[in-house]
C-alpha positions in Angstrom: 120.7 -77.0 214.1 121.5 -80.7 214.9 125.7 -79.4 215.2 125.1 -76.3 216.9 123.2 -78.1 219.9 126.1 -80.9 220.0 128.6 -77.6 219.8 126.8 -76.0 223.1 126.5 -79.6 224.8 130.3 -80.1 224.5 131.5 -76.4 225.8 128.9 -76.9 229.2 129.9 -80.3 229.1 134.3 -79.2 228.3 133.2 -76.1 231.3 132.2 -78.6 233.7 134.7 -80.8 233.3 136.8 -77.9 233.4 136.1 -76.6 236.3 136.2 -79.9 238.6 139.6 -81.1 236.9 141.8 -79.2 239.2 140.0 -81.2 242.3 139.3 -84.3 240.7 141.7 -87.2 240.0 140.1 -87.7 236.8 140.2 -84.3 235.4 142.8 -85.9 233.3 140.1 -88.2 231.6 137.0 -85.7 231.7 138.9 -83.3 229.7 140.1 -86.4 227.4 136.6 -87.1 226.9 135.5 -83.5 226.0 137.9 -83.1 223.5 137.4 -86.5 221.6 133.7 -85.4 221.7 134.9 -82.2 219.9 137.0 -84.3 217.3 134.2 -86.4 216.7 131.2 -83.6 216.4 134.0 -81.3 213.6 135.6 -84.0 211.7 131.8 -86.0 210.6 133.9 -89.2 210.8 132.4 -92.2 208.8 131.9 -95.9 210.3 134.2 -97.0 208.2 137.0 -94.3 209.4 136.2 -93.8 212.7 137.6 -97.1 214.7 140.9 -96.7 212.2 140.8 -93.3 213.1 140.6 -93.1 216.7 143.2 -96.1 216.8 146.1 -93.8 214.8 144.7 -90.3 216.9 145.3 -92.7 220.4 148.6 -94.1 219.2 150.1 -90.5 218.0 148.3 -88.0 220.7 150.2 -90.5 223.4 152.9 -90.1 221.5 153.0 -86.2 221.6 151.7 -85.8 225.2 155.1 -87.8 226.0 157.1 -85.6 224.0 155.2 -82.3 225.2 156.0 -83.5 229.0 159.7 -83.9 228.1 159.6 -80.3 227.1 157.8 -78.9 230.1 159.9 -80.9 232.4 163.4 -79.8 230.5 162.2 -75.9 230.2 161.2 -76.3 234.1 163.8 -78.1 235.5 164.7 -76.0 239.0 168.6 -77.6 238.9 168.9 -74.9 236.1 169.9 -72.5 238.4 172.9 -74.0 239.2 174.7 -75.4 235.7 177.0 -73.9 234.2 177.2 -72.9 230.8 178.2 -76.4 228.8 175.2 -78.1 231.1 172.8 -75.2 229.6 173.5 -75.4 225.9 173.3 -79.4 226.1 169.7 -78.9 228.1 169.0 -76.6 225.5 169.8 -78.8 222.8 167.9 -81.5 223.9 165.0 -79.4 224.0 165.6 -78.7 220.5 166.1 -82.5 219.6 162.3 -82.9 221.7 160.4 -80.2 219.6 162.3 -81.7 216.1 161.0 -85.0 217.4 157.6 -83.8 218.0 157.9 -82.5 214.2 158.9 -86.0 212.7 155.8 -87.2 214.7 153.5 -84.8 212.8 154.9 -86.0 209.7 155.0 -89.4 210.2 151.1 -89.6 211.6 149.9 -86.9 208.9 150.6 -89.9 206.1 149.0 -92.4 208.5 145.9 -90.5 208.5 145.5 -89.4 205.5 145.5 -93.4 204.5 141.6 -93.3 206.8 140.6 -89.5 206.5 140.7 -87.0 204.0 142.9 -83.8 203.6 140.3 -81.7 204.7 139.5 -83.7 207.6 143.0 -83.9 208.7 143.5 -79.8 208.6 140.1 -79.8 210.9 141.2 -81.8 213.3 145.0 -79.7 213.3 142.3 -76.7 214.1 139.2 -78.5 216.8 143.0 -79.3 218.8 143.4 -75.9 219.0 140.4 -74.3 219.7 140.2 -77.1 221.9 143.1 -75.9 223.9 142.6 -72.4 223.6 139.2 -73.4 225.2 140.4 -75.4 227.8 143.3 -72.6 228.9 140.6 -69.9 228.9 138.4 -71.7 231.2 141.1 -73.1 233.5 142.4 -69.1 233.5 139.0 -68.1 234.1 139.2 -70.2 237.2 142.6 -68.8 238.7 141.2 -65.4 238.3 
């Protein structure tokens, strides 16, 4: 009963945030906060993993937000209009190079956490990011609407 309270607290509480992110400047960081409340309610993290943890998560979610933005700002680059075929297929390619990159970082942090948390916890956390997100984009949809 304990979870399912803690569940509803952090959807009102990921809704709220939600909703004043696109006016506030730290959106950004109420969001953040949300979701590492998720992580933390699914994965039933021990004392003893939880600092290691959340030191590796930091290190390799900033990692991937970088990576993600390079992606976003190559696939939505307005000069690519105007290139011609050669300047295409290298943008392309380095958009390739990005996502491969954001691979290697997936394997690379999965051994790192799997030296604090267990197999199962690491698959949970893989899902909590995505119901996370598919959260977040339904809210943020439900606000555009």
């Amino acid at each position: 009963m304990k979870n399912v309270w803690i569940g509803w607290l952090i959807v009102l509480t990921l809704t709220a945030h939600a909703a004043g992110a696109q006016n506030d400047p730290n959106g950004r960081q109420r969001i953040e906060s949300a979701k590492i409340g998720m992580i933390t309610n699914r994965l039933n993290l021990t004392p003893d993993q939880a600092p290691q943890f959340w030191a590796i998560y930091n290190e390799y979610n900033g990692k991937k937000q970088e990576l993600n933005r390079r992606v976003r700002q190559l696939n939505n680059d307005p000069s690519r209009s105007s290139l011609n075929n050669d300047q295409l297929m290298n943008g392309l390619r380095e958009v390739n190079a990005t996502k491969q990159k954001l691979a290697d970082l997936d394997d690379e942090y999965m051994s790192r956490f799997l030296k604090v948390i267990s197999p199962a916890q690491l698959a949970e956390l893989y899902k909590t990011e995505q119901v996370f997100n598919k959260m977040l984009l339904q809210k943020l949809n439900g606000q555009s609407n």
